[in-house]
C-alpha positions in Angstrom: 95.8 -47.7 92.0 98.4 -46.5 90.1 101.9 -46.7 91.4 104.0 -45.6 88.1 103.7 -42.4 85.7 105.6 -42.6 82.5 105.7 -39.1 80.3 107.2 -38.9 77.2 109.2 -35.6 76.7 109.0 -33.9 72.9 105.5 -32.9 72.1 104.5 -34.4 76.0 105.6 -32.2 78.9 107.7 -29.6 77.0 106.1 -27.5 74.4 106.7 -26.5 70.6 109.5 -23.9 71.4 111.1 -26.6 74.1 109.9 -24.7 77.4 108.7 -26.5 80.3 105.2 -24.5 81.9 105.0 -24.1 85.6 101.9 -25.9 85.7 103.4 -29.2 84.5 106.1 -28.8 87.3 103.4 -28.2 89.5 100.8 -31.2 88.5 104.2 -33.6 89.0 104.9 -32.5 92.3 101.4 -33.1 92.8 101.6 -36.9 91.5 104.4 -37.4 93.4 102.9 -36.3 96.6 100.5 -38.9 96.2 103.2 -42.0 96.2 103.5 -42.1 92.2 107.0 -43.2 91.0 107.2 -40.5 87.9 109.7 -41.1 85.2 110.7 -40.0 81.8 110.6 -42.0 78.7 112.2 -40.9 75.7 114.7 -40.8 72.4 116.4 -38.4 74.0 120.2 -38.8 75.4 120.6 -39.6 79.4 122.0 -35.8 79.9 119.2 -34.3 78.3 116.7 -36.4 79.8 118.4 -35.6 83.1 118.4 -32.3 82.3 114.9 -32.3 81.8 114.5 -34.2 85.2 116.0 -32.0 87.3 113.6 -29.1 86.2 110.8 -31.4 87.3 113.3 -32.2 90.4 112.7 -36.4 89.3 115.8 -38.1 91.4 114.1 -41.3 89.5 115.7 -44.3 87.2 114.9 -42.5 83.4 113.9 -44.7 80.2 116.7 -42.9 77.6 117.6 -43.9 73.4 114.3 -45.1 73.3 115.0 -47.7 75.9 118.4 -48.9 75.2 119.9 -46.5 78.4 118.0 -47.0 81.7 119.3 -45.0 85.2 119.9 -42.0 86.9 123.2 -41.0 85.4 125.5 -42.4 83.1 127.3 -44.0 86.2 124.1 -45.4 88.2 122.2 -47.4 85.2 120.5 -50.3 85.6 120.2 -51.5 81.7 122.5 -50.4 78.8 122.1 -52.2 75.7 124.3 -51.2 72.7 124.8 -51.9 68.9 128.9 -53.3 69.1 131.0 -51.6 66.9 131.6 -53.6 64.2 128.2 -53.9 63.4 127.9 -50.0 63.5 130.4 -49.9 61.2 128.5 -51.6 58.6 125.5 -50.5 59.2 127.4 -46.5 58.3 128.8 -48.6 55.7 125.2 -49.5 54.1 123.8 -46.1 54.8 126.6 -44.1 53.4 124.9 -45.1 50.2 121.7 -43.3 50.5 121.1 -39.6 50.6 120.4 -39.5 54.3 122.5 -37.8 56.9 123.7 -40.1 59.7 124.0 -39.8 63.6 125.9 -42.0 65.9 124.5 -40.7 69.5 127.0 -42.1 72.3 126.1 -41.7 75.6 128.5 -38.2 75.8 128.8 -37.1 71.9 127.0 -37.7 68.8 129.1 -37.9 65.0 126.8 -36.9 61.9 127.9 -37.1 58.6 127.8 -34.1 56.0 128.7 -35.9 52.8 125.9 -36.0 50.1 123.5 -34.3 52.5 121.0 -31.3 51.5 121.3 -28.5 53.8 117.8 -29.1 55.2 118.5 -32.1 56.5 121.6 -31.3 58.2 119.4 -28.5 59.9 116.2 -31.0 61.0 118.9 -33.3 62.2 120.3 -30.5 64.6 116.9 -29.1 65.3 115.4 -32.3 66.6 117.9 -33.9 68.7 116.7 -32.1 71.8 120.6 -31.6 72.9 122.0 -29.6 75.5 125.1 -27.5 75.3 126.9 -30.3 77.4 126.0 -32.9 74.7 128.6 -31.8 71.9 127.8 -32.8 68.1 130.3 -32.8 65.4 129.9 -33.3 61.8 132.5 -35.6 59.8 132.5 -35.8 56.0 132.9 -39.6 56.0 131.7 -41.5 59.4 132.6 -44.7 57.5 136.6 -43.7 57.3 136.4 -42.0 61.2 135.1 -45.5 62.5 137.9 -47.3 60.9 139.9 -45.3 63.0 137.7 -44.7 66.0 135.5 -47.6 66.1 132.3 -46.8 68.7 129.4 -49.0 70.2 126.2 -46.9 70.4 122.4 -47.5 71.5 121.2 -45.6 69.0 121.3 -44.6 65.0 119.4 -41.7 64.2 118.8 -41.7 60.3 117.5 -38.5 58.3 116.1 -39.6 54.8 115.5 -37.0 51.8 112.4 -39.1 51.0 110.6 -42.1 51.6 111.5 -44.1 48.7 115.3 -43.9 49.9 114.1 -44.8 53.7 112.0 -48.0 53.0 114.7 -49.3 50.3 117.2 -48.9 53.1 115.0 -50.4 56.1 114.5 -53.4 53.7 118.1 -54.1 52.9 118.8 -53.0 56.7 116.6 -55.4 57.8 117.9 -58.5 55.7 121.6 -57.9 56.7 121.1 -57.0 60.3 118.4 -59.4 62.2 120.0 -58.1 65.7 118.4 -54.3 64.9 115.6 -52.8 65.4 113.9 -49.7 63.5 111.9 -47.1 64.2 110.0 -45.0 62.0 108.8 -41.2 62.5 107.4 -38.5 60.0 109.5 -37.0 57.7 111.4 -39.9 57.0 113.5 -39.8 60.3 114.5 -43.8 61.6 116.1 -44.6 64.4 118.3 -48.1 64.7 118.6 -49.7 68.3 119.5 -53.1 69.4 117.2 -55.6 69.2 114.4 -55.7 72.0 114.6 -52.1 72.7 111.9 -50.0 72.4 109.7 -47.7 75.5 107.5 -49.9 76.0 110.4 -53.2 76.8 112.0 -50.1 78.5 109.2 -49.8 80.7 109.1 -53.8 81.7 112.6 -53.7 82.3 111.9 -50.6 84.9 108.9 -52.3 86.6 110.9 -55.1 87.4 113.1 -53.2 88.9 110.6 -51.3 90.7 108.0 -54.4 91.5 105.7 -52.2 89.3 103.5 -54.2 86.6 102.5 -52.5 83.2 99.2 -52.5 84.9 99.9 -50.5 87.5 101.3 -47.7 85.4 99.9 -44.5 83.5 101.6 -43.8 80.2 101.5 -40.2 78.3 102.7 -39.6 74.9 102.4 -38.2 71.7 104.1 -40.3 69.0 104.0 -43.6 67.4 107.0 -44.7 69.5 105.0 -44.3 72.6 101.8 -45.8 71.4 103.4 -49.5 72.2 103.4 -48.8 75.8 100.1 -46.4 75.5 98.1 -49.5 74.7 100.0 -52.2 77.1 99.6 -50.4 80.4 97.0 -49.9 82.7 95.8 -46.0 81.7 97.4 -45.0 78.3 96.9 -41.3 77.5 97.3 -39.6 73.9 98.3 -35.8 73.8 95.9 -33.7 72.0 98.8 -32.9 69.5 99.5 -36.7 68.5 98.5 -38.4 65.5 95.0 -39.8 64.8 96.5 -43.7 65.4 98.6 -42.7 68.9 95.1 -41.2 70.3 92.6 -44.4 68.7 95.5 -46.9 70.8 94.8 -44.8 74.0 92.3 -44.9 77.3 92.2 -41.1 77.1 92.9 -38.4 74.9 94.4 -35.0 77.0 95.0 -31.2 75.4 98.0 -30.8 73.5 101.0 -29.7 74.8 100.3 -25.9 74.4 97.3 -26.4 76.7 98.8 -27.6 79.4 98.0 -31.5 78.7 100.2 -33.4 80.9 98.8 -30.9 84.0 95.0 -31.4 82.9 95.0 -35.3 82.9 97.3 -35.5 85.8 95.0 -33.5 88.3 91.6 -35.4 86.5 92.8 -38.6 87.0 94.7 -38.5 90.4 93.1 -36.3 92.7 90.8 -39.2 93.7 93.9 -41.5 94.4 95.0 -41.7 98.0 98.8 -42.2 99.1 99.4 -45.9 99.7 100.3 -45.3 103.4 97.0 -43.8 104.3 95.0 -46.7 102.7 97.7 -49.1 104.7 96.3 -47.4 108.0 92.7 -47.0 107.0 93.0 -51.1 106.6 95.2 -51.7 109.9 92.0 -49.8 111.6 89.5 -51.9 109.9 
């Protein structure tokens, strides 16, 4: 008896070119009718998660920086964790060394830097942040000097490396100077620096408590190493057809990929047996 669906967003429910299919809209109305508390879970900022949410019509708490945000809005949260500004500071201070370009995503803005950055990396940094319009982004030649001026807390660092050399030297000198971090690898040398203690799947314990839901009671779907955490702690942990060859041997179930209507397939295999909690609460009044 599952009471809790979790789906990751990029590479989950929306596809390669960042549309949401009417099927998947459909098989999440169709979860829902059946008493399932459905949620998002993802690196993604609050307004484009909600954004996101309100296609899928989700009034729910949503799992947002990879955990660090938690709530409906930016006013109704019910975790915020967030790296205090002096310690952003020098952590830009640290990175500003590297060949890497630099995001500081606030809750309402992100700051990237442009300084010693190849062009493609500017353009993967834009192209992967999954923003809205509403989100606005600016680009700063120097984030250390803005921050001595405008100092900012933020739960989450999004680092784009020009190679992996460059990445692990600065995750191991990272690492050393900041013990209250945590980091997050991806392909193509992308990292992403949260407080300590957050990640989806503590995201996900801090929601269930919330909630009264256990891990165990809750169906994750995902496609990236991020996810695979909670893919393996919960109850029914499902790997998209599109993720990589680790996420899918850590999952119950491997779905189709995103282009083939993934989420939609596994949602209508695995739930159409499961009845709504109030009808098994009457069928055990009658017995």
């Amino acid at each position: 008896m599952y009471k809790l669906l979790a789906l990751n967003i990029d590479g989950t429910i929306l596809k390669n070119n960042g549309r949401l299919q009417r099927e998947t809209k459909e098989a999440v109305e169709y979860v829902k009718r059946k008493g399932v508390y459905v949620t998002l879970m993802t690196s993604r900022n609050l307004l484009a998660a909600r954004k996101v949410a309100k296609a899928l019509k989700l009034d729910s708490e949503l799992i947002t920086f990879q955990g660090a945000i938690i709530g409906k809005s930016l006013k109704e949260k019910i975790f915020e964790a967030l790296i205090p500004e002096e310690r952003t500071f020098n952590i830009v201070q640290v990175l500003e060394n590297y060949n890497c370009n630099i995001r500081l995503m606030h809750e309402r803005y992100s700051i990237g830097n442009r300084n010693k950055v190849q062009k493609n990396l500017v353009v993967k940094t834009v192209l992967s942040s999954g923003d809205p319009f509403f989100y606005p982004t600016q680009f700063v030649d120097s984030l250390g000097n803005i921050l001595m001026d405008e100092p900012v807390a933020v739960p989450k660092i999004d680092v784009y490396f020009a190679n992996e050399r460059e990445r692990n030297e600065a995750m191991s000198v990272l690492a050393k100077a900041f013990p209250t971090i945590d980091m997050i690898m991806h392909p193509n040398e992308k990292m992403e620096i949260v407080p300590q203690g957050v990640s989806k799947l503590a995201g996900l314990q801090r929601l269930g408590n919330h909630l009264g839901i256990s891990l165990k009671e809750m169906v994750v779907i995902g496609d990236g190493l991020d996810d695979m955490p909670a893919i393996e702690a919960v109850g029914l942990g499902v790997a998209m057809g599109n993720a990589p060859v680790e996420v899918k041997k850590a999952a119950d179930w491997v779905t189709r990929s995103n282009e083939q209507l993934g989420v939609a397939y596994m949602i209508k295999e695995h739930f159409r047996k499961q009845l709504r909690p109030e009808f098994l609460r009457k069928l055990k009044i009658k017995r």
